[in-house]
N, C-alpha and C positions, 0 to 999 in steps of 0.2 A: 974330770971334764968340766971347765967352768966355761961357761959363755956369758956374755953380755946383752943384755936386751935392753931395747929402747920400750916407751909404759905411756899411755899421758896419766897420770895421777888425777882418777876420777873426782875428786876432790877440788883443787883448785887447777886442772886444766893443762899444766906444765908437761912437757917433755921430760922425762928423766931418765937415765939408766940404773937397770940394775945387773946385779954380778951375781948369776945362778951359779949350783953346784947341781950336773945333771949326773952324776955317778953315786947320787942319795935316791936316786929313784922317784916315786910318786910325791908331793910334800905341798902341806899346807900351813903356813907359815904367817904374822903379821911383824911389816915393817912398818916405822914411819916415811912418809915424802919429807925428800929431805928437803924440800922449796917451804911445805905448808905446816909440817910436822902432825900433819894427822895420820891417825894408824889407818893402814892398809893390807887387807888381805890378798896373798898372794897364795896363787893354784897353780903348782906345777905338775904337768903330766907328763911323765917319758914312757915311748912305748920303740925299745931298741935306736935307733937315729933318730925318729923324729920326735917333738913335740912343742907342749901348747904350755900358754902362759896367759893364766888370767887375773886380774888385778880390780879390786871391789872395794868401797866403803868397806869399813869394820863395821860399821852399822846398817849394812844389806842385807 
């Protein structure tokens, strides 16, 4: 199950998307913005259909 989600990348502010996998279950994860290329932490939650996506400095 991949979905797409739209982020602003706490960082420098930008809209970005990103291309989840929510059939890996709960997942914490660091990507770069691909705008600013700083690392970013990414907190995915699935709990059955629904969930939550939160996105942080790597240094929060």
């Amino acid at each position: 199950m991949l979905e797409m989600q739209s982020y602003q990348c706490p960082c420098c502010g930008e809209t970005v998307e990103a291309l989840l996998d929510l059939s890996a279950g709960d997942q914490q994860y660091i990507e770069d913005c691909p705008v600013c290329c700083r690392p970013l932490l990414f907190e995915l939650h699935t709990d059955g259909v629904d969930w939550t996506l939160a996105v942080r400095r790597e240094d929060d």
